[in-house]
MILO-765113 format. One record per residue (C-alpha): residue number from 1; residue in three letters; chain; y negated, x, z negated. Coordinates in Angstrom, 1 decimal, padded with zeros to 4 digits. Example, Ala and Ser with C-alpha at 12.3 -4.5 7.8 and 13.67 -1.06 7.14 Angstrom:
<pt 1 'ALA' 'A' <004.5 012.3 -007.8>>
<pt 2 'SER' 'A' <001.1 013.7 -007.1>>
This chain:
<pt 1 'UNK' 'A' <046.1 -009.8 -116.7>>
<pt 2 'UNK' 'A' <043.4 -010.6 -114.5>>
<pt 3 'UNK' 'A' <039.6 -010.7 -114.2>>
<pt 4 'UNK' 'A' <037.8 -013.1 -111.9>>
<pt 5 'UNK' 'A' <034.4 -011.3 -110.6>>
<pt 6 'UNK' 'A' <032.2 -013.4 -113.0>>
<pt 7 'UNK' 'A' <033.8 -011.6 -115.4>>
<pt 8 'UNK' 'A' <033.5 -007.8 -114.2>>
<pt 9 'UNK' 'A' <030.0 -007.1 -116.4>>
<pt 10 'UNK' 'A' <031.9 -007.5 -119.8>>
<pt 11 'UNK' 'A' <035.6 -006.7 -118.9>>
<pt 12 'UNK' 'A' <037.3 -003.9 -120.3>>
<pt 13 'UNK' 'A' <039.3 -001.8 -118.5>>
<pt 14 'UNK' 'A' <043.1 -002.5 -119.0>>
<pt 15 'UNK' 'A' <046.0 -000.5 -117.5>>
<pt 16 'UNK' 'A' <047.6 -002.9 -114.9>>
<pt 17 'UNK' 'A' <045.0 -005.4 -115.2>>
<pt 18 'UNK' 'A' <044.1 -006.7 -111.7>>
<pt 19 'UNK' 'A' <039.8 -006.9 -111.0>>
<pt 20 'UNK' 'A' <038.9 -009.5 -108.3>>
<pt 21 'UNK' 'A' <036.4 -008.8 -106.0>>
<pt 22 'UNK' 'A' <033.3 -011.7 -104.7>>
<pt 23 'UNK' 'A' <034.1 -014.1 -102.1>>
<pt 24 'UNK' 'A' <030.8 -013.3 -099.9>>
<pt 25 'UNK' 'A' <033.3 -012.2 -097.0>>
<pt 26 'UNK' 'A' <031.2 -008.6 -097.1>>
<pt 27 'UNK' 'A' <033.3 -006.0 -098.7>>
<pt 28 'UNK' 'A' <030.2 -004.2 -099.9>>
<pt 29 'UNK' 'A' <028.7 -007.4 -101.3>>
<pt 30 'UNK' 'A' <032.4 -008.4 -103.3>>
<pt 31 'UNK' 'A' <033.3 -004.8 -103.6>>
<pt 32 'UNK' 'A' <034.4 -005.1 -107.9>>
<pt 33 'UNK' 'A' <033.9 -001.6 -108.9>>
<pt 34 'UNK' 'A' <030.2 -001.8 -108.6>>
<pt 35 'UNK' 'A' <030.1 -004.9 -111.0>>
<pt 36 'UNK' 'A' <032.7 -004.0 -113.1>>
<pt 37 'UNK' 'A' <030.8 -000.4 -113.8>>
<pt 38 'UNK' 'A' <027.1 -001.8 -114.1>>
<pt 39 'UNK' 'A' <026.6 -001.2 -117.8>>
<pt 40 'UNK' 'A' <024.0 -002.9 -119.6>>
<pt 41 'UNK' 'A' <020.8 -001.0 -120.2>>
<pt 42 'UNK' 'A' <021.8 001.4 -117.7>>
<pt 43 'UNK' 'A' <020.3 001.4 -114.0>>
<pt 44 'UNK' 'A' <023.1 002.6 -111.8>>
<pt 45 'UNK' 'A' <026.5 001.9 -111.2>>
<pt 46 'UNK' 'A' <029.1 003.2 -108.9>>
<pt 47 'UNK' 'A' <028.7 003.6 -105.3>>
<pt 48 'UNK' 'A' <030.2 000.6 -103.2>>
<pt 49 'UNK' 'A' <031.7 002.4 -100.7>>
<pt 50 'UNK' 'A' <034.3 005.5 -100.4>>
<pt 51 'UNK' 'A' <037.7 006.2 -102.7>>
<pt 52 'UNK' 'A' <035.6 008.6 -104.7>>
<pt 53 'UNK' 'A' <032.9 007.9 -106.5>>
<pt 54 'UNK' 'A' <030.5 009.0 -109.4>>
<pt 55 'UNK' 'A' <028.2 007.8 -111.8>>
<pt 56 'UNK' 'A' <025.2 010.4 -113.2>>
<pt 57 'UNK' 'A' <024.1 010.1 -116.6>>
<pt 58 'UNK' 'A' <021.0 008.5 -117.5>>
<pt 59 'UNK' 'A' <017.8 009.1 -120.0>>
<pt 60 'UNK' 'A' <015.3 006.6 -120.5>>
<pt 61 'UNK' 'A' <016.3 004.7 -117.5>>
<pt 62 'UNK' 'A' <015.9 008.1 -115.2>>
<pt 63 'UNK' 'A' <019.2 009.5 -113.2>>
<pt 64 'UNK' 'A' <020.0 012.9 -114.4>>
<pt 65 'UNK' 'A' <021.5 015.7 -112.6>>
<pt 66 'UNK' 'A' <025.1 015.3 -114.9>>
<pt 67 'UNK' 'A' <028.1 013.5 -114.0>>
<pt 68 'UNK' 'A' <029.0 010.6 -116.6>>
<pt 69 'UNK' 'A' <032.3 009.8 -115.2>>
<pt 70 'UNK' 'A' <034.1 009.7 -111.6>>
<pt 71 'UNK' 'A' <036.3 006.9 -110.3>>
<pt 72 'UNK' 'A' <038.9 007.4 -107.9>>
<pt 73 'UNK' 'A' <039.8 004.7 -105.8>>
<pt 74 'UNK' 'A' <043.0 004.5 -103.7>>
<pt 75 'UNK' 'A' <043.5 002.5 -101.3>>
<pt 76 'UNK' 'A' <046.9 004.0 -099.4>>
<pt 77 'UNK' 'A' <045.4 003.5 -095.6>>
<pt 78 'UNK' 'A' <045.1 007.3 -095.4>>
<pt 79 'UNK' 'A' <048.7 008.5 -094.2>>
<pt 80 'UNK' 'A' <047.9 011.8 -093.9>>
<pt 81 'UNK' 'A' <046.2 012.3 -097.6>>
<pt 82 'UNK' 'A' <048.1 010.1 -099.2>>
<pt 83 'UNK' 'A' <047.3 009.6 -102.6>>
<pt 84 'UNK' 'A' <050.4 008.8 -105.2>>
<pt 85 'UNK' 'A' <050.8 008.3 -108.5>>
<pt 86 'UNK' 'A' <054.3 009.3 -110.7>>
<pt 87 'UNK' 'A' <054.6 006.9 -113.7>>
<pt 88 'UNK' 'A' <058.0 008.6 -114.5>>
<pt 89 'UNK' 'A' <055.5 011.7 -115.6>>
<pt 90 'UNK' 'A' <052.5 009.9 -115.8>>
<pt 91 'UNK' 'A' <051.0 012.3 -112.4>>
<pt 92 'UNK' 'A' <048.1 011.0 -110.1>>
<pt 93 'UNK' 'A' <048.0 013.5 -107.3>>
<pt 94 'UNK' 'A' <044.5 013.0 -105.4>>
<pt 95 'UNK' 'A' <043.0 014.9 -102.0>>
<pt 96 'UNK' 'A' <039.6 015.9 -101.8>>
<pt 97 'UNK' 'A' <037.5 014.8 -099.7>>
<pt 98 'UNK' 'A' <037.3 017.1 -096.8>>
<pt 99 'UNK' 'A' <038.2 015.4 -093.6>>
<pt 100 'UNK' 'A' <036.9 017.4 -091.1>>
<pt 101 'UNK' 'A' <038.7 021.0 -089.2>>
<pt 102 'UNK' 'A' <036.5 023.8 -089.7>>
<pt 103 'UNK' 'A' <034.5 022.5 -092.2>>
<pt 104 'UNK' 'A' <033.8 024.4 -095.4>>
<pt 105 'UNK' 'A' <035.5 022.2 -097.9>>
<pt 106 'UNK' 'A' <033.1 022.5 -100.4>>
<pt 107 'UNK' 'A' <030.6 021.4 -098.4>>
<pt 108 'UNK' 'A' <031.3 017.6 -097.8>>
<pt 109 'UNK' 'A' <028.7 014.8 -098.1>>
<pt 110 'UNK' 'A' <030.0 013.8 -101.3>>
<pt 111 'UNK' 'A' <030.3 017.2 -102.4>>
<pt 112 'UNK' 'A' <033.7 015.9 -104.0>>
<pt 113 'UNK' 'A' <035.8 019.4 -103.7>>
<pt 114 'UNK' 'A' <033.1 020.9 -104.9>>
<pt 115 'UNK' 'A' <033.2 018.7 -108.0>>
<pt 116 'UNK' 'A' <036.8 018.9 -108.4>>
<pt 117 'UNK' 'A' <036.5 022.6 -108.7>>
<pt 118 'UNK' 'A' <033.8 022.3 -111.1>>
<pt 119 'UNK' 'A' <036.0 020.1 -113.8>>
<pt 120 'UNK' 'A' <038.8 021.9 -113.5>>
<pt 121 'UNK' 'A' <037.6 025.1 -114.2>>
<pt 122 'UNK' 'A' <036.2 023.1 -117.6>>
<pt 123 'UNK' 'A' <039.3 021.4 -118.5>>
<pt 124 'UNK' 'A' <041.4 024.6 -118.7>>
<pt 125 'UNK' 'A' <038.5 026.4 -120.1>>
<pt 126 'UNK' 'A' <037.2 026.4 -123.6>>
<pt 127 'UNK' 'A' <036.5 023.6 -126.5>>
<pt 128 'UNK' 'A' <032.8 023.9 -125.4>>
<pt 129 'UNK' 'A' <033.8 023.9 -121.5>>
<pt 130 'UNK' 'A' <035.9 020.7 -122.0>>
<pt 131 'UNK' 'A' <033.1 018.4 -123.4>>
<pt 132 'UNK' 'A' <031.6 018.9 -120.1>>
<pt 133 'UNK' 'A' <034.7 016.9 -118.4>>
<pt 134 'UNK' 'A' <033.8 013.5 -117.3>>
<pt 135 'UNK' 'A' <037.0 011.0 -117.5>>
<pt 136 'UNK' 'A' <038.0 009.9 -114.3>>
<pt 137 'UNK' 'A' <038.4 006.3 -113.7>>
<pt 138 'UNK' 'A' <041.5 005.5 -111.5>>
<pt 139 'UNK' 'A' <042.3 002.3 -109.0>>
<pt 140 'UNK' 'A' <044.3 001.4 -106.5>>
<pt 141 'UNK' 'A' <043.9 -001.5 -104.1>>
<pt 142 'UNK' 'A' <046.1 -004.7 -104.7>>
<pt 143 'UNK' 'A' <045.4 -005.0 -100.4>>
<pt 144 'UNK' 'A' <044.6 -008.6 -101.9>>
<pt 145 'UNK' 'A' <041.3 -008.8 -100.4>>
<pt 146 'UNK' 'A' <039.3 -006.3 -101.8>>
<pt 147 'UNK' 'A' <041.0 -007.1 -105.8>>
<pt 148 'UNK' 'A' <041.8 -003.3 -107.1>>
<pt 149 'UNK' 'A' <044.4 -002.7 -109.8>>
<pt 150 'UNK' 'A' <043.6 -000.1 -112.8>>
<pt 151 'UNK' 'A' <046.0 002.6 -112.9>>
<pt 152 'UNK' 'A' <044.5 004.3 -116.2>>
<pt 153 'UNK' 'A' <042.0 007.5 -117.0>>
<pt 154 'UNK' 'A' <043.1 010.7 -115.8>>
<pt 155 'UNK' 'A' <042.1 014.1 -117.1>>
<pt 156 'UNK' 'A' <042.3 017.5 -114.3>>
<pt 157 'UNK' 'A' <045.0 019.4 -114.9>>
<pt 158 'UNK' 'A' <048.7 019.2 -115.9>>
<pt 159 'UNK' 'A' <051.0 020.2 -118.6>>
<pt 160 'UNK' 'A' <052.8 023.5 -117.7>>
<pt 161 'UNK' 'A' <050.5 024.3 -114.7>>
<pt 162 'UNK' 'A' <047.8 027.1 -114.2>>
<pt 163 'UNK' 'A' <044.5 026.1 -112.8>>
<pt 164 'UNK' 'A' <045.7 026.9 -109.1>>
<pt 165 'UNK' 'A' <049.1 025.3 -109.3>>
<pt 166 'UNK' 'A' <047.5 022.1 -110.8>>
<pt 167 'UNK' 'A' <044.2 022.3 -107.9>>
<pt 168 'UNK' 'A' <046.2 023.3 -105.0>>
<pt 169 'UNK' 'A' <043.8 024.8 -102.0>>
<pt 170 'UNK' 'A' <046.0 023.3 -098.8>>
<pt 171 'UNK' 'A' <045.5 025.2 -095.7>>
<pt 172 'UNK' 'A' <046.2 024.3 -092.3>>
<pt 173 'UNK' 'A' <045.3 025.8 -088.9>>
<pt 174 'UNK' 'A' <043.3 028.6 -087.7>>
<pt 175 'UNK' 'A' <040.0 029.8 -086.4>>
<pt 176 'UNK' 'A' <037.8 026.8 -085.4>>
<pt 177 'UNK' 'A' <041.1 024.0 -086.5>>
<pt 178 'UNK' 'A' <041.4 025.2 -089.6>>
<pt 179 'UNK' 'A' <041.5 022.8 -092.3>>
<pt 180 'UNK' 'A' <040.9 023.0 -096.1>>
<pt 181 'UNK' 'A' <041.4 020.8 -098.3>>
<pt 182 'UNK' 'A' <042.4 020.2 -102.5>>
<pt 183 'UNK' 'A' <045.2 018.5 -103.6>>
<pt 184 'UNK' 'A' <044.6 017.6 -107.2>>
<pt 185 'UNK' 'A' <047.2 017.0 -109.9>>
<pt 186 'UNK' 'A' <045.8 015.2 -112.5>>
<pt 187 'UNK' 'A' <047.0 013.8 -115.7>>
<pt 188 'UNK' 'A' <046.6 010.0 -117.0>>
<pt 189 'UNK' 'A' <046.3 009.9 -120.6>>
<pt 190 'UNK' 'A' <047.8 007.4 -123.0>>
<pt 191 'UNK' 'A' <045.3 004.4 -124.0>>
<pt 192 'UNK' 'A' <045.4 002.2 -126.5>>
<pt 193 'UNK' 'A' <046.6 -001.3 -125.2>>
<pt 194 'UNK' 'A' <043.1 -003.0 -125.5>>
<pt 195 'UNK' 'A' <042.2 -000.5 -123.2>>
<pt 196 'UNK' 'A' <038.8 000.8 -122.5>>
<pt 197 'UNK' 'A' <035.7 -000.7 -124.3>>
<pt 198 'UNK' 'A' <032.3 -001.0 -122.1>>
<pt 199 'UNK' 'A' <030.9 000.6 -125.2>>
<pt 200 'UNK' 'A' <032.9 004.0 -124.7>>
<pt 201 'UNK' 'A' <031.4 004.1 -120.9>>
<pt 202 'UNK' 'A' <027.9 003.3 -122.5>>
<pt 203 'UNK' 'A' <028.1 006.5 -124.5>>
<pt 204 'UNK' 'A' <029.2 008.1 -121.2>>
<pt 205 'UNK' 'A' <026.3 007.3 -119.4>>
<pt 206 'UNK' 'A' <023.6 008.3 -122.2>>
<pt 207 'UNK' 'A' <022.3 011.6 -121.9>>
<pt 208 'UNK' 'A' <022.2 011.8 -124.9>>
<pt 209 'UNK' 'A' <025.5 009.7 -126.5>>
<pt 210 'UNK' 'A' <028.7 011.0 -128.2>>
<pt 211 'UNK' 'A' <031.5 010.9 -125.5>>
<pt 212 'UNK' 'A' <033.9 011.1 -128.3>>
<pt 213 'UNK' 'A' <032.8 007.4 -129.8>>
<pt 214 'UNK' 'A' <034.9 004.5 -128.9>>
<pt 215 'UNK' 'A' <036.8 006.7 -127.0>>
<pt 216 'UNK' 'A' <040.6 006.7 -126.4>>
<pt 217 'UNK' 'A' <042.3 008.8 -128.9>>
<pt 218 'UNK' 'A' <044.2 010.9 -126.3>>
<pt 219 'UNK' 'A' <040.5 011.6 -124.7>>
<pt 220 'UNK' 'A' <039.3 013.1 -127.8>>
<pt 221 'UNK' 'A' <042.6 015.2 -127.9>>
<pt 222 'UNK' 'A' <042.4 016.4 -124.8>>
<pt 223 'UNK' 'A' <038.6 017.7 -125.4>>
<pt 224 'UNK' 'A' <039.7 018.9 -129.0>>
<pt 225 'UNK' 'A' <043.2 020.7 -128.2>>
<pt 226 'UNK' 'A' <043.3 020.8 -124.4>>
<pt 227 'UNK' 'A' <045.7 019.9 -121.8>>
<pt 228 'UNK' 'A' <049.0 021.7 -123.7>>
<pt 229 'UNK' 'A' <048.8 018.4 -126.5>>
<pt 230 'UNK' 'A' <047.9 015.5 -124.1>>
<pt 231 'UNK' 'A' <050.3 012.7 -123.9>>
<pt 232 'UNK' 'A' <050.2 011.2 -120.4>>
<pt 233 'UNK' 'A' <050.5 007.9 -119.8>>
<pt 234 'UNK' 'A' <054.4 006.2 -120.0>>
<pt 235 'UNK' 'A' <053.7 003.0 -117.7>>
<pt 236 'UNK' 'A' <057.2 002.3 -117.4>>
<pt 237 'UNK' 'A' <057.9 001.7 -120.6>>
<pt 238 'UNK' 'A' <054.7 -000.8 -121.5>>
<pt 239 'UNK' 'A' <054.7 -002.9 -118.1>>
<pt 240 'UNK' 'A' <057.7 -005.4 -119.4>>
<pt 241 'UNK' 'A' <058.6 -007.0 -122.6>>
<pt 242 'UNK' 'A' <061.7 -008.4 -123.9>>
<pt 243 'UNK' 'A' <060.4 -012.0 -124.7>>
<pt 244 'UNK' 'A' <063.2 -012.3 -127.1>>
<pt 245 'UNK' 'A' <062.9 -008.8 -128.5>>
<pt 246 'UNK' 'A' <061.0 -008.7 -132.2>>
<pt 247 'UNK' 'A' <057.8 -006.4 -131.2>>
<pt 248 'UNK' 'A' <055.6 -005.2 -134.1>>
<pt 249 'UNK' 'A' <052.0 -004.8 -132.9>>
<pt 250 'UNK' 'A' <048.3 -004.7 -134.2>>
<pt 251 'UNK' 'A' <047.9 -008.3 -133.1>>
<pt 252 'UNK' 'A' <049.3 -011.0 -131.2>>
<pt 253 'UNK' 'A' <046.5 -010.4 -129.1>>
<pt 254 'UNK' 'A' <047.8 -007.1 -127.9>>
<pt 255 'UNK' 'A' <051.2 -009.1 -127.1>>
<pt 256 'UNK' 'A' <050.2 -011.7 -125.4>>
<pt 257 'UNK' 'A' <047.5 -008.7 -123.4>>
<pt 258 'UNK' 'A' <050.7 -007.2 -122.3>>
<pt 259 'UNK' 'A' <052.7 -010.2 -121.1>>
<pt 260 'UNK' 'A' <049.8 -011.4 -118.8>>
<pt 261 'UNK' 'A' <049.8 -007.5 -117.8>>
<pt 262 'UNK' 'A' <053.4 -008.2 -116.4>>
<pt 263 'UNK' 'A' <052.5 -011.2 -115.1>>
<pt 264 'UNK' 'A' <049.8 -010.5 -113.2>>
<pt 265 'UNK' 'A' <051.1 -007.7 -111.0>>
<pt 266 'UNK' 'A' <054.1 -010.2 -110.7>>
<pt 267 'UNK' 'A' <051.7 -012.2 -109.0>>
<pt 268 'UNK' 'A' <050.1 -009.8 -107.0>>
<pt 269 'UNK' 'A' <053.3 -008.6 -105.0>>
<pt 270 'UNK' 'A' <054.2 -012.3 -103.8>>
<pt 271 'UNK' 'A' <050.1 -012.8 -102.9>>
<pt 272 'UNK' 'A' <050.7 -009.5 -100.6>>
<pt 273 'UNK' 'A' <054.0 -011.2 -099.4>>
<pt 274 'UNK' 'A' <052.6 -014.2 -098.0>>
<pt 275 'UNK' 'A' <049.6 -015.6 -099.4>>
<pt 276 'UNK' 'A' <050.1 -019.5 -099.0>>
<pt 277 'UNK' 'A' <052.5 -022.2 -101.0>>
<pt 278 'UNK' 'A' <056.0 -022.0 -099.8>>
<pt 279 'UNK' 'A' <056.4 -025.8 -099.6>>
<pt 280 'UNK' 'A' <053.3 -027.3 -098.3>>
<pt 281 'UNK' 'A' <050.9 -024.3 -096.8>>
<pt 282 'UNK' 'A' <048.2 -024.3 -098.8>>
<pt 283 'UNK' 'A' <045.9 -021.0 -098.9>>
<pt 284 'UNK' 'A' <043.4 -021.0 -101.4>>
<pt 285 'UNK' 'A' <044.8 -018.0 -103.6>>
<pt 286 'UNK' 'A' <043.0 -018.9 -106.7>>
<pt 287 'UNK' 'A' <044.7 -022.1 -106.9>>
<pt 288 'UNK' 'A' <048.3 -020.4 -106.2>>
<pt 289 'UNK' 'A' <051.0 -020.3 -108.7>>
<pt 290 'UNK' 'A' <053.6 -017.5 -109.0>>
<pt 291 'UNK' 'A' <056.2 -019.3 -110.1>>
<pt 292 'UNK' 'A' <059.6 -017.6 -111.5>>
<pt 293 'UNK' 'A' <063.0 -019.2 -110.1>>
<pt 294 'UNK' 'A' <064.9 -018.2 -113.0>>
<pt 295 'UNK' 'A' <062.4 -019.0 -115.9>>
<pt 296 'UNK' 'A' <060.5 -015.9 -117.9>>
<pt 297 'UNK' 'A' <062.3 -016.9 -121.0>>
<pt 298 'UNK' 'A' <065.8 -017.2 -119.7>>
<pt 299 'UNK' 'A' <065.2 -013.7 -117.2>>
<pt 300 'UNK' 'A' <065.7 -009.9 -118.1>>
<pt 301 'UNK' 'A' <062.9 -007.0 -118.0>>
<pt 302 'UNK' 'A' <063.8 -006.2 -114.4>>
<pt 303 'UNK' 'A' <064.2 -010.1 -113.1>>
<pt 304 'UNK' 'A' <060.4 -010.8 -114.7>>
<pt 305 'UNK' 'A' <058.9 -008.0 -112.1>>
<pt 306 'UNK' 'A' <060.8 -008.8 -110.0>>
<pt 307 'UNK' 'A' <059.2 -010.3 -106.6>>
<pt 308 'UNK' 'A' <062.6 -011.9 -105.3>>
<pt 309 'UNK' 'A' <062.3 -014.1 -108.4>>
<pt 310 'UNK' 'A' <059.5 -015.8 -107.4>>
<pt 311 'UNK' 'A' <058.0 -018.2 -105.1>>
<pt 312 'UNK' 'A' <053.9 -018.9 -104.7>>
<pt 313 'UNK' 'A' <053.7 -022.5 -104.9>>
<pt 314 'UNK' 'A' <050.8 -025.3 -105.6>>
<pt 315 'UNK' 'A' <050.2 -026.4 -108.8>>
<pt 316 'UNK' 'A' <051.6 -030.0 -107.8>>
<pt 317 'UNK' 'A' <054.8 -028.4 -105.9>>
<pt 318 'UNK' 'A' <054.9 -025.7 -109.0>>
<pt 319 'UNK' 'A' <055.1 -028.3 -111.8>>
<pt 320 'UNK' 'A' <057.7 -029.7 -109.2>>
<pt 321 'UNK' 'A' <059.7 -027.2 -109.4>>
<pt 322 'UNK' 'A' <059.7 -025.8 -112.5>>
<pt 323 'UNK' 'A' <060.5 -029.2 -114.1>>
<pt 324 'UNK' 'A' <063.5 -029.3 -112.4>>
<pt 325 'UNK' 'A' <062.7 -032.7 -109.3>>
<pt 326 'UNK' 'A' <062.8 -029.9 -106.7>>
<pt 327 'UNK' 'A' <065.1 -027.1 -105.8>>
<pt 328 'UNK' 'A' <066.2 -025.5 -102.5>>
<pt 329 'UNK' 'A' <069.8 -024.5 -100.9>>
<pt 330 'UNK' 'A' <070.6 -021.0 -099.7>>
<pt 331 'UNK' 'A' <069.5 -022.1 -096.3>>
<pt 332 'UNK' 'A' <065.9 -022.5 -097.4>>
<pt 333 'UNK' 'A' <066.4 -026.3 -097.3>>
<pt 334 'UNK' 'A' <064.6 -028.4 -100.1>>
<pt 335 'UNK' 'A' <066.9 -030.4 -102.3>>
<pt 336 'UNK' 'A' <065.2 -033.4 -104.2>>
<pt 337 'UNK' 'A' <066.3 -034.9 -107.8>>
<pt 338 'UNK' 'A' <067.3 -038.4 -107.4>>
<pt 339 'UNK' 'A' <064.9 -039.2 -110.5>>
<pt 340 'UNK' 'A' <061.5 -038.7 -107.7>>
<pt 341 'UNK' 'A' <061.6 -041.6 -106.4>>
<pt 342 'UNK' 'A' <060.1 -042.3 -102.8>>
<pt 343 'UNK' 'A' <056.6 -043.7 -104.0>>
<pt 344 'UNK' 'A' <056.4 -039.9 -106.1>>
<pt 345 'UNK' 'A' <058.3 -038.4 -103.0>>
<pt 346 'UNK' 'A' <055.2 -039.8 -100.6>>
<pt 347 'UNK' 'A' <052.7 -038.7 -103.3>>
<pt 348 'UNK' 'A' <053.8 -035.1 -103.5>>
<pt 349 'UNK' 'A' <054.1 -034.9 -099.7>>
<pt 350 'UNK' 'A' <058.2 -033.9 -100.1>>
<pt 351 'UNK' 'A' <060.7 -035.1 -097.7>>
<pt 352 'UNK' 'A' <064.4 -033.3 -096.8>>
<pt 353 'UNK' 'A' <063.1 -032.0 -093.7>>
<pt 354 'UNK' 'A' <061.1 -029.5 -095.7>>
<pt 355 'UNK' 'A' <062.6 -026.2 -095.7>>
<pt 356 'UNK' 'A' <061.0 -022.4 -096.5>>
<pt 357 'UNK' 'A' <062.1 -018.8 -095.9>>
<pt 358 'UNK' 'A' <064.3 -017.0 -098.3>>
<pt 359 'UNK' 'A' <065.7 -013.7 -098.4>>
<pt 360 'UNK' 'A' <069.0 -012.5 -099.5>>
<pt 361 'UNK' 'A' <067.7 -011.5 -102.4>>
<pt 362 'UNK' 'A' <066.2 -014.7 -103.4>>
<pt 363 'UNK' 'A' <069.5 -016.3 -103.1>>
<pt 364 'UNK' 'A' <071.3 -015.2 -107.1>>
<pt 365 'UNK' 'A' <067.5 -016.8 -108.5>>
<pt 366 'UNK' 'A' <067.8 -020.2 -106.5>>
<pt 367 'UNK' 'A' <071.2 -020.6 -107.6>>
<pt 368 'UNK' 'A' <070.5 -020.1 -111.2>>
<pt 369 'UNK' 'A' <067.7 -022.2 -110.6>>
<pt 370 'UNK' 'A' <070.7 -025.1 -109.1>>
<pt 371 'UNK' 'A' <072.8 -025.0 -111.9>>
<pt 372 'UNK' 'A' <070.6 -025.1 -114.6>>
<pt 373 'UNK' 'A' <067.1 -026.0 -114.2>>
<pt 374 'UNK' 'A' <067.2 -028.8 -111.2>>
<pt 375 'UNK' 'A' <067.5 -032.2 -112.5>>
<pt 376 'UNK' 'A' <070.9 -033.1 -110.5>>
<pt 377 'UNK' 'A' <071.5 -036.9 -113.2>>
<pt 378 'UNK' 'A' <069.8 -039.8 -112.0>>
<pt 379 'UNK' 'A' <070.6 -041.8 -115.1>>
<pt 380 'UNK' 'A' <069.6 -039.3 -117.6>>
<pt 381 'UNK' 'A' <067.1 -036.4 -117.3>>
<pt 382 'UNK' 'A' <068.0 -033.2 -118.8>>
């Protein structure tokens, strides 16, 4: 699923959904965690700048001292903190923000460490100590402009681990080189599939609102039982559906949530790939199609993620191609149904000279695509 920037003020926040930023050409300006976190009645959002950031609770439109909720933003250019996240446990692992040798590493400008220490302490303290956690809001750059992908809400802490296993101190160095630094192993928590409500974040950003309303379920378990009951979050099993598979839930709505989920990030990775049609060049990514070579309903969980099964084309070369009048050869070469004639040949801008890149691993889609999709009669259309 994705949500164009007009639509960041009243967008919930839904695991694997994909946030566009603004099309100013200033990162700051287009940045779409500052939108997508400006809450109605509320005066501050999140900072525009930085992989962490916090929001402070308010009170009759002042800023108060308290942190509402943090939101970790990764954006993987850091090679030597690099931040990662294990959906086969459900794991984020996050490093503070101390960057410099010999600095005390609770003493950064954001004061992040300092934070992190603060919240963990809480979350493996007691009932009281854990309704003092603020959720913590994770991202991860689609390096699609500056669009950002939500991973999920992730509590401190892990399963199994003490308080020093789970916020591991990291030293390096020594005397005026050394370094300091947290490595932070958080949980992310199961969420329902309509995700998180703007309400919930509302409530998180009154001084005085119940943090436990129109919260996730799993949040309100955490802060009732602790970390030892929390589920974590099992992306691998809710990022494909079996189209043909009978699924039982809540609402259609819900379904169809989760196959635009899939599709989406489907999407995504051919944008990253090469962000232009395949046929005739064209740019404009909001126009782009990610079309499947084997078709969604014909293709398995895996072959629906899968980037090799796709191609970014126009709409016009799209519609083209996934009706069957166009079709390429292993060699990249385009191969034209004898039903387009020239006049519709000249229209769509098609002639056999075209050809595109393919990989290997294209090659198994396309010929699917050959033998049963491409319209190879020129007396009767299939």
């Amino acid at each position: 699923m994705r949500f164009k920037y007009e639509q960041l003020s009243s967008s919930p926040l839904i695991v694997n959904a994909i946030y566009e930023g603004g099309s100013k050409g200033n990162p700051a300006a287009d940045d779409p965690l500052t939108k997508l976190f400006k809450i109605d009645g509320y005066t501050k959002s999140v900072g525009n700048r930085g992989g962490f950031r916090k929001s402070t609770k308010e009170y009759k439109g002042k800023n108060m001292k308290e942190i509402a909720y943090g939101v970790v933003f990764s954006t993987g250019k850091i090679k030597e903190w690099p931040n990662t996240y294990d959906k086969s446990t459900g794991t984020f692992t996050y490093y503070g923000d101390n960057r410099e040798a010999g600095n005390d590493y609770l003493n950064t400008k954001q004061k992040g460490n300092a934070w992190l220490k603060d919240i963990y302490e809480k979350a493996y303290g007691s009932y009281n100590d854990r309704k003092a956690v603020p959720p913590i809001f994770v991202f991860e750059s689609t390096r699609v402009g500056v669009n950002v992908e939500f991973l999920g809400v992730a509590v401190p802490g892990i399963k199994g681990k003490s308080q020093n296993q789970a916020l591991e101190l990291l030293t390096l160095g020594k005397g005026s080189n050394r370094f300091q630094n947290y490595k932070a192993n958080l949980t992310m928590i199961n969420i329902e599939p309509e995700g998180i409500s703007r309400e919930w974040i509302a409530q998180l950003k009154d001084m005085n609102g119940d943090i436990t309303k129109n919260a996730p379920q799993e949040w309100v378990n955490f802060i009732e039982n602790g970390l030892g009951n929390v589920t974590p979050l099992d992306v691998l099993h809710k990022e494909t559906l079996d189209y043909n598979e009978k699924i039982i839930l809540p609402s259609e709505k819900q379904y169809l949530r989760k196959v635009r989920t899939t599709q989406g990030k489907f999407r995504e990775s051919l944008l990253q790939n090469a962000p232009f049609c395949k046929v005739c060049g064209m740019d404009i990514s909001n126009l782009l199609v990610a079309s499947h070579i084997k078709p969604w309903k014909d293709a398995n969980d895996k072959e629906r993620i899968d980037p090799y099964n796709g191609l970014l084309l126009c709409p016009a070369h799209n519609a083209a191609f996934d009706s069957g009048y166009i079709t390429f050869q292993i060699d990249g070469s385009i191969e034209i149904s004898p039903l387009l004639n020239k006049i519709n040949q000249k229209l769509l801008r098609i002639n056999h000279e075209i050809k595109i890149e393919l990989e290997l691993n294209h090659l198994r889609y396309i010929d699917w695509h050959r033998q049963y999709v491409f319209k190879k009669n020129k007396f009767k259309e299939a």
